[in-house]
C-alpha positions as CSV (number, residue, x, y, z in Angstrom):
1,X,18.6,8.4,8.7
2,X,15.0,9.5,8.6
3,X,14.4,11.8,11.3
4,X,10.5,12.8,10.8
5,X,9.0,14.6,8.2
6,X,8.4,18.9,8.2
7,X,5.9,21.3,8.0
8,X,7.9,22.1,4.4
9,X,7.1,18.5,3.2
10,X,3.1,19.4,3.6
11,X,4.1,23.0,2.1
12,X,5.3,21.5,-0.9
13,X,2.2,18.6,-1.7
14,X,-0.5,21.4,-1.0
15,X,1.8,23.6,-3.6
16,X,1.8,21.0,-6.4
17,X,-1.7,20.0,-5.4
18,X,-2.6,24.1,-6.3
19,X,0.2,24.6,-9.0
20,X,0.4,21.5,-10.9
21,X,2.3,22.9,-13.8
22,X,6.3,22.4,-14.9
23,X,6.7,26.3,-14.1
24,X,5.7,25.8,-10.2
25,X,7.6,22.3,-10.0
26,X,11.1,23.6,-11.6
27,X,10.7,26.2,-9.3
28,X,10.1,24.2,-5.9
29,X,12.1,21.1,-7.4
30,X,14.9,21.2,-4.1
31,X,11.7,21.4,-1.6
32,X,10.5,18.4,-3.3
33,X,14.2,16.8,-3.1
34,X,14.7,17.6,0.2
35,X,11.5,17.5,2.2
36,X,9.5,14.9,0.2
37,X,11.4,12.5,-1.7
38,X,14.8,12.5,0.8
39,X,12.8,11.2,3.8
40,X,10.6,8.9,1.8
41,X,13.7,6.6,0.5
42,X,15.1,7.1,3.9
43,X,12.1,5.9,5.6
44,X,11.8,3.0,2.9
45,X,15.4,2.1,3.4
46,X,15.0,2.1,7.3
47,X,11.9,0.0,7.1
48,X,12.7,-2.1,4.6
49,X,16.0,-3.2,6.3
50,X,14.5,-3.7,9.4
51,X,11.5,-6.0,7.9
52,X,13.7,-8.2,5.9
53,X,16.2,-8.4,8.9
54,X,13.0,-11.0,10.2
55,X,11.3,-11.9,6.5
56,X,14.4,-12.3,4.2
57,X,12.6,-15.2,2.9
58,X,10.2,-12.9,1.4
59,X,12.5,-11.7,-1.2
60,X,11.1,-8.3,-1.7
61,X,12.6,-5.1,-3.0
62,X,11.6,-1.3,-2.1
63,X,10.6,1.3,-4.5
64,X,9.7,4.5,-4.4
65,X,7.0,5.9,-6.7
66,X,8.4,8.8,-9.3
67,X,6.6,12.0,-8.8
68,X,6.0,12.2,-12.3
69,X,2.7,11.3,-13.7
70,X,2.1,8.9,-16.4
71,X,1.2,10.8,-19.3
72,X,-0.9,8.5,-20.9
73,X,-3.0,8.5,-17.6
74,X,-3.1,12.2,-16.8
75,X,-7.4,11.8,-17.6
76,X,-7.4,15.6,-17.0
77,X,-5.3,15.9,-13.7
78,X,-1.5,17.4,-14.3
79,X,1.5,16.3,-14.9
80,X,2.4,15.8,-11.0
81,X,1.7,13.7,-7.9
82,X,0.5,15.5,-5.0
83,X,1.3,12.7,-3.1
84,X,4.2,10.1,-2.8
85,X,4.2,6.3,-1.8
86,X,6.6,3.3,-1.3
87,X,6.1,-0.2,-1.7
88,X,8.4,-3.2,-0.5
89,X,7.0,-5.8,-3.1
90,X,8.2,-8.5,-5.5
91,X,10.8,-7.3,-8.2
92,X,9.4,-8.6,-11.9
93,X,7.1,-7.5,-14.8
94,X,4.0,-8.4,-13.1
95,X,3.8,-7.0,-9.2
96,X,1.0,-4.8,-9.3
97,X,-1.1,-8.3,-9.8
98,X,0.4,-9.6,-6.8
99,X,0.0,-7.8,-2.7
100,X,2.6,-5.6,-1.7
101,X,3.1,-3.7,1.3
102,X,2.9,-0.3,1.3
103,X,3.2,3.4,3.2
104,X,1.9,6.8,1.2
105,X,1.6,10.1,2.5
106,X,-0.8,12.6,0.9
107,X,-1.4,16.3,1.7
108,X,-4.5,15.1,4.5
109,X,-3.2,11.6,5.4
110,X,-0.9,9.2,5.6
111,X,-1.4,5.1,5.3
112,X,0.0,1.6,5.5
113,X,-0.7,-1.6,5.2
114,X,-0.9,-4.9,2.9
115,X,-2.9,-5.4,-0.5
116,X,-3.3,-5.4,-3.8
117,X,-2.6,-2.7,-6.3
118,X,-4.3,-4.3,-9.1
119,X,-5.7,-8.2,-8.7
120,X,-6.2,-10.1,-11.5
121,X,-10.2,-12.3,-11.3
122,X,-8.3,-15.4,-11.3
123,X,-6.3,-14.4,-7.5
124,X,-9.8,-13.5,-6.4
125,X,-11.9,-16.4,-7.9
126,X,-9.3,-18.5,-6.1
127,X,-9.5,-16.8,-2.9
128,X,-13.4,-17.1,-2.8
129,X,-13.2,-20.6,-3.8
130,X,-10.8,-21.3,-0.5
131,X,-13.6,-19.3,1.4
132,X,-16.2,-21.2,0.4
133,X,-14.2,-24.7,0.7
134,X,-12.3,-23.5,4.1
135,X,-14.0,-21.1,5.8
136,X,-12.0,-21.4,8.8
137,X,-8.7,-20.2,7.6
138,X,-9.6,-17.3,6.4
139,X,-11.9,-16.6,9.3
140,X,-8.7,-17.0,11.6
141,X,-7.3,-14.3,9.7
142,X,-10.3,-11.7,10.2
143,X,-10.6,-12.3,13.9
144,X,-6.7,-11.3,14.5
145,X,-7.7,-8.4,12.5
146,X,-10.4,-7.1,14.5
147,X,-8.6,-8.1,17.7
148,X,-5.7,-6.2,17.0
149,X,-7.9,-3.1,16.1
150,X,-5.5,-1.4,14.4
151,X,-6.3,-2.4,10.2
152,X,-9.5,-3.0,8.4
153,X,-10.0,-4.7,5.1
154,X,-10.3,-2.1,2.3
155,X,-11.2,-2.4,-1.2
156,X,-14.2,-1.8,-4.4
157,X,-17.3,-4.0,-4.4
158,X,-18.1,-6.3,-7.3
159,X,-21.2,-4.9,-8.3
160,X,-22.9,-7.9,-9.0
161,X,-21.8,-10.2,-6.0
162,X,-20.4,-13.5,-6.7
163,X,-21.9,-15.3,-3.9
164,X,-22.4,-15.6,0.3
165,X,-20.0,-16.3,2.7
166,X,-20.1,-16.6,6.2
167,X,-21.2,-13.9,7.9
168,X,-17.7,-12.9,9.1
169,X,-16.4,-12.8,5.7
170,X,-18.7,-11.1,4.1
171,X,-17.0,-7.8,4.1
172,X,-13.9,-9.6,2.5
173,X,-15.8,-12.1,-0.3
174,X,-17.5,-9.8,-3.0
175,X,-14.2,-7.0,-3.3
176,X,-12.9,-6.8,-6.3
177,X,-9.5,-5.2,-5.0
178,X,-8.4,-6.2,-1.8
179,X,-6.3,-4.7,0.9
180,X,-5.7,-4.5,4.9
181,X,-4.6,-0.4,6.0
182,X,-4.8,1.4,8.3
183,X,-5.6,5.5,7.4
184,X,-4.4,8.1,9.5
185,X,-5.0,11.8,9.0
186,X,-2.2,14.0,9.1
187,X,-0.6,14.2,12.4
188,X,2.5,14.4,14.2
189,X,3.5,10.9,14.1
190,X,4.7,11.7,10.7
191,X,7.4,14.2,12.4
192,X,9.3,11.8,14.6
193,X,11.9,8.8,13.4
194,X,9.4,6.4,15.5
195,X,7.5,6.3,12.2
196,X,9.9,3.8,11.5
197,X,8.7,1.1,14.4
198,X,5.2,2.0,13.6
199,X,5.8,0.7,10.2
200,X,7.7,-2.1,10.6
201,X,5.9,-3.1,13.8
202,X,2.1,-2.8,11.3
203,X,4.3,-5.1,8.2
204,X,5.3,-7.8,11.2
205,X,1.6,-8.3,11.8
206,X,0.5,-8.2,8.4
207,X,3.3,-10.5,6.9
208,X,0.3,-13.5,7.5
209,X,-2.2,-11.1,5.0
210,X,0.7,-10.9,2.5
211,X,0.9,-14.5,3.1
212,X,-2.9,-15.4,2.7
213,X,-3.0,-13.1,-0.1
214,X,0.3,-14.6,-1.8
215,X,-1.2,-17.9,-1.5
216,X,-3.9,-17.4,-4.4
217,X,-1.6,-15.3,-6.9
218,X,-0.7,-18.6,-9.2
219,X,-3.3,-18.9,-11.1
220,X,-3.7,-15.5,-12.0
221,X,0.0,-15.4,-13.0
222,X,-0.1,-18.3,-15.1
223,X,-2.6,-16.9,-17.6
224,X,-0.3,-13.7,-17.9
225,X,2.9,-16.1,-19.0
């Protein structure tokens, strides 16, 4: 049962974050275990149950990210993450071309929400093209958003923009990754087991994002078959 993270869990990322070498990390492996890791899966495993309890449609699966660093990716950082996420996403070869949901919890702040990892042109080319042909659906979507208050769109510019929308997508036509969060810094909302709600309560509004988002995936996937 996840009860809350600790004071040990932020103990631990600012450690790795200041000694990220195998010497530190063997040494602090069970505060990792227990204070890091331990309440992540339980949190996923609360969360995702919970969500798929009301989406089981959605046929997702949780993961927790490794600590471990790819090592043909290190480009100069070590060998550790300072920070740990979870995603409840689809299982196959190809999910980090298709939105996920996510939580991740860093040394100054903690986040949630629903987006992309890594979209393909084709998903976005399609979703400008149902911009520009239905302006209204999507526009549905971004007035919820800012009614709620709690999530903003987040994502990279194209540098060159591909086009005009209206002017309430415009924040939303020209990114070249995609993704509605909410950022938090580090607080105590991370210390109680309500965390749980506060997740599941953000993925309930979003599952329509994940939806709109879904919606545009095929013929990005098709080219990668």
């Amino acid at each position: 049962m996840f009860t809350g993270y600790s004071e040990k869990t932020f103990d631990f990322m600012w450690g790795i974050r200041l000694n990220n070498d195998r010497d530190w990390f063997m040494a602090h492996k069970q505060d990792y275990l227990t204070h890091l890791y331990t309440p992540t899966m339980e949190l996923g495993k609360e969360v995702y149950d919970k969500f798929m309890d009301k989406h089981p449609k959605l046929n997702l699966n949780l993961h927790v990210c490794r600590i471990y660093r790819d090592a043909r990716r290190l480009h100069g950082q070590g060998p550790y993450k300072d920070h740990l996420w979870l995603t409840i996403r689809p299982e196959n070869d190809i999910w980090s071309r298709q939105p996920v949901f996510w939580f991740e919890i860093t040394p100054e702040e903690w986040s949630y929400g629903v987006g992309f990892w890594n979209a393909d042109a084709q998903t976005l080319a399609a979703m400008r093209r149902d911009m520009d042909q239905d302006p209204k659906r999507a526009e549905k979507l971004v007035r919820r958003l800012n009614k709620d208050g709690r999530f903003a769109v987040q994502g990279k510019d194209y540098a060159r923009k591909k086009g005009e929308s209206t002017p309430l997508l415009a924040e939303w036509y020209n990114k070249k990754d995609i993704s509605v969060g909410r950022y938090c810094p580090a607080d105590e909302a991370l210390f109680s087991p309500e965390l749980v709600d506060t997740l599941v309560d953000g993925y309930n509004f979003l599952e329509p994002y994940y939806q709109y988002f879904k919606s545009f995936c095929k013929a990005g996937l098709e080219d990668l078959k």
